[in-house]
N, C-alpha and C positions, 0 to 999 in steps of 0.2 A: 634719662630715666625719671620718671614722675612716682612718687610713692609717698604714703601714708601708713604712718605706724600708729598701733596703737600697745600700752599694755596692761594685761589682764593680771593682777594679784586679786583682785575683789571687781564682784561686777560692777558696772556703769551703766548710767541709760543714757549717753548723749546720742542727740539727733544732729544730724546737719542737712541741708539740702544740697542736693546733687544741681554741680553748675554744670550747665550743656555745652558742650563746643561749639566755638562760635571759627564761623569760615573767614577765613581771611587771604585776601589776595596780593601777591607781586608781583611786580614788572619787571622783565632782566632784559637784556641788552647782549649780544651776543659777548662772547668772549675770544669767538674766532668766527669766521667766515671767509670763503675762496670762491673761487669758481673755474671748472677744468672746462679746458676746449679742444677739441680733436684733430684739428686744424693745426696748433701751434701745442703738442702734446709734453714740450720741458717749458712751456710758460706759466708762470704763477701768479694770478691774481690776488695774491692776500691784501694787496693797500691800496686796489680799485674801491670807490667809491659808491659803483654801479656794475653787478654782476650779470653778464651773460645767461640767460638759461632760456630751455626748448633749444628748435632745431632749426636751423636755416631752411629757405625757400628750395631749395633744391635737394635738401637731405645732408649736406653736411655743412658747415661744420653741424657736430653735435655737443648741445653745453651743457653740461650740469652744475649743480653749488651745492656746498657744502655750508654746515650750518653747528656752532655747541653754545651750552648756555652753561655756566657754572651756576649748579644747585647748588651749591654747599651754605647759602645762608636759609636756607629751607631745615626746617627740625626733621631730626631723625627721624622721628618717630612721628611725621607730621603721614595723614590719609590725603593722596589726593584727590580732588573733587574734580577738578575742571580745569582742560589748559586748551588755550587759543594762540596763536603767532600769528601777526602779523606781519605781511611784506607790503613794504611798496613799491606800486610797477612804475619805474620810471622812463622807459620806452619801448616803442612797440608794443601798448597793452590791445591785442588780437583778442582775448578773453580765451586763450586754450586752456584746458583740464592741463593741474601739474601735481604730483601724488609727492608727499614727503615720505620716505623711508628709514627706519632705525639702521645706523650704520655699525656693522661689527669691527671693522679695521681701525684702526688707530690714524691720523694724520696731521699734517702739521698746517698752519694757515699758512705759513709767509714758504713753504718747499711743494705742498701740494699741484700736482701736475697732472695733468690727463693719464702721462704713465709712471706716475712716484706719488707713494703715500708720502715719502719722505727720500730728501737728498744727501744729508748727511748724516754719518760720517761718510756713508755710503747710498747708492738711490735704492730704496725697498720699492720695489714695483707694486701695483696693486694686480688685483688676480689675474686682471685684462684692463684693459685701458678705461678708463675712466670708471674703473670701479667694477665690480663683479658683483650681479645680485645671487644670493643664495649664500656667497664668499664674502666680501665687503661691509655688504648692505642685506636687511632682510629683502624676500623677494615682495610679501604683502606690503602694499603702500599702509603707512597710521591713518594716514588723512588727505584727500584728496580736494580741490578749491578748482574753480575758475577764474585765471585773473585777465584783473580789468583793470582801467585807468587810477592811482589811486592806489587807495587804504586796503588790501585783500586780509580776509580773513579764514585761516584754517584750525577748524573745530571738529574735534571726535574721538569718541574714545578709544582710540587709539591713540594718538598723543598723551591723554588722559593714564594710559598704559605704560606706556615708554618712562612717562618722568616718576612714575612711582617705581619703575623696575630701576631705573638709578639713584632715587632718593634711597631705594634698601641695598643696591648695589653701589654705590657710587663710580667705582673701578669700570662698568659698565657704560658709564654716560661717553660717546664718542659722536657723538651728536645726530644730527639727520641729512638726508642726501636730497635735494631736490631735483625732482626730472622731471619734461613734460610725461604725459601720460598715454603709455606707446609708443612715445617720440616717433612723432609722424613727423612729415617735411612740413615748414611756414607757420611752424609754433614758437617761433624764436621771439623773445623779450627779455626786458633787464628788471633786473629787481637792485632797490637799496642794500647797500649792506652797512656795518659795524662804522664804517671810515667816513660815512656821513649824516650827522645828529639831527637831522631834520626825514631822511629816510630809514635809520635805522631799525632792523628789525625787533619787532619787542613779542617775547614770549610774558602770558598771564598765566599764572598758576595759582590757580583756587584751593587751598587744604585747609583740614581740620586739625586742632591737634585735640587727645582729649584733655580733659579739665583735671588736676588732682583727686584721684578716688579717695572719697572718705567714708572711713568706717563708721558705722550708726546702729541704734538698735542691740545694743550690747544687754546679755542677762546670762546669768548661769542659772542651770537644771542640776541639781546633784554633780558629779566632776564633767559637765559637758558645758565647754563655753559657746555661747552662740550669738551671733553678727552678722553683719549686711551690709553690703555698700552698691552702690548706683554705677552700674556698667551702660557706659557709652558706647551707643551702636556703630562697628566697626573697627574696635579697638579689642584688643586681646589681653587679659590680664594673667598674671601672675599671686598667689596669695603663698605667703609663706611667714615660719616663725623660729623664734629660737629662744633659748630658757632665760637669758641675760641682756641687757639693753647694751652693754658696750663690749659684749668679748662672746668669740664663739661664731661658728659660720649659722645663713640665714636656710632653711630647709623648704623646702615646700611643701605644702599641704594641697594645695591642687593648682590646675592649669583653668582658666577660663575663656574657651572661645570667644570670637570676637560675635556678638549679639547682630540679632536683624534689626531689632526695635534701635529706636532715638536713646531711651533708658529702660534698662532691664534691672530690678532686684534682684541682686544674689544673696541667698540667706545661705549662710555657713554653717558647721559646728565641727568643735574639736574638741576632745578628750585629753582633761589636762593630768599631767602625771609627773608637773612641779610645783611649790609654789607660789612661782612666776614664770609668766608666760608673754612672748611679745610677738605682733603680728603685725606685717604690711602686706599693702596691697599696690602693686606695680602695673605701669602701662609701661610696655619696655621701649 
């Protein structure tokens, strides 16, 4: 929670200027990654190095992987701007379309299996073998790529979507499902995973967080206090107050949508009816 109080017994004229969010990016590292194969459907890839995915030359086997990043050193209350992942194709790079998918099911790295989200204490089967889209997995891919020899990169907003619905959900982050696209036959290749530091996969995440709002432009009219503070575009504020700086709950005075512009002025007033009055303003 970001906030700026200020309080009103007599008016003030401080100014301050409004600092603008500045983007800042990180690089994470999975924290799990598998890979299911249809062929051998109770074996578990979690400590392979190099994960199977597409489909063999004949139509089967079929491979999928699996894929989670722990956001949790991401702020709260941070706006995502832009995420990328990168794989590397470490054989067989054919150049097929392969689509990442937001996964609904829960699974484990080191039990996941073509037919087990998980084995113990019992096997939880997934809806159908290697995952069920609509059940599982969403059915819309986030972001679709061509890979090739090398460094792949997959960007769009969708990804972009995905990690801001778990930075406000976190309970939600289960990570993403990779398959080729329509898993045709002879789209089979290997991608790096987590178990080797020279391919592992790295997700970039681009966000804003906003700047502390400060209150400016303070004057009173007869018993109307009035103020202003610099709203950053994309963030949602909260403004509220209460009669006493240390005792007494905080009330709200209004709700501020989140703005289109970069900075938006919001001019205030409130009708005082003590003679002390205290006011903050929140990015939650």
């Amino acid at each position: 929670m970001i906030t700026r109080t200020l309080a009103f017994g007599f008016a003030t004229g401080l100014f301050f200027p409004a600092v603008a969010a500045r983007a800042q990016t990180t690089n994470l590292v999975p924290v799990a990654d598998t890979a299911m194969r249809s062929n051998v459907p109770d074996q578990n890839f979690g400590s392979d190095t190099s994960l199977p995915i597409g489909v063999a030359n004949f139509g089967s086997p079929v491979n999928r992987a699996l894929f989670r990043f722990d956001l949790s050193v991401l702020p709260t209350n941070a706006i995502i701007n832009d995420v990328s992942l990168e794989l590397t194709v470490t054989l067989h790079p054919i150049g097929a379309t392969f689509e990442l998918h937001r996964m609904l099911s829960s699974w484990s790295e080191s039990e996941a299996t073509w037919n087990n989200r998980f084995v113990t204490p019992s096997p939880t089967p997934w809806a159908a073998g290697g995952a069920l889209a609509g059940t599982d997995f969403i059915s819309d891919g986030s972001a679709a790529a061509s890979l090739i020899s090398g460094v792949n990169t997959f960007n769009a907003p969708g990804l972009t979507a995905d990690v801001q619905t778990w930075v406000n959900n976190p309970g939600s982050n289960l990570g993403w499902i990779l398959m080729a696209s329509g898993e045709p036959a002879a789209t089979g290749e290997q991608v790096g995973s987590r178990e080797d530091p020279v391919t592992t996969p790295v997700l970039a995440v681009t966000y804003t967080v906003a700047a502390p709002p400060v209150i400016f432009g303070v004057h009173q009219v007869g018993n109307q206090i009035c103020f202003s503070f610099d709203a950053q575009g994309g963030f949602a504020y909260t403004v509220e107050f209460r009669n006493s700086l240390t005792a007494g709950n905080w009330n709200v005075l209004t709700n501020i949508p989140a703005q289109l512009d970069d900075i938006t002025t919001i001019n205030l007033t409130n009708t005082l009816s003590s003679v002390e009055r205290y006011f903050r303003v929140r990015a939650p």
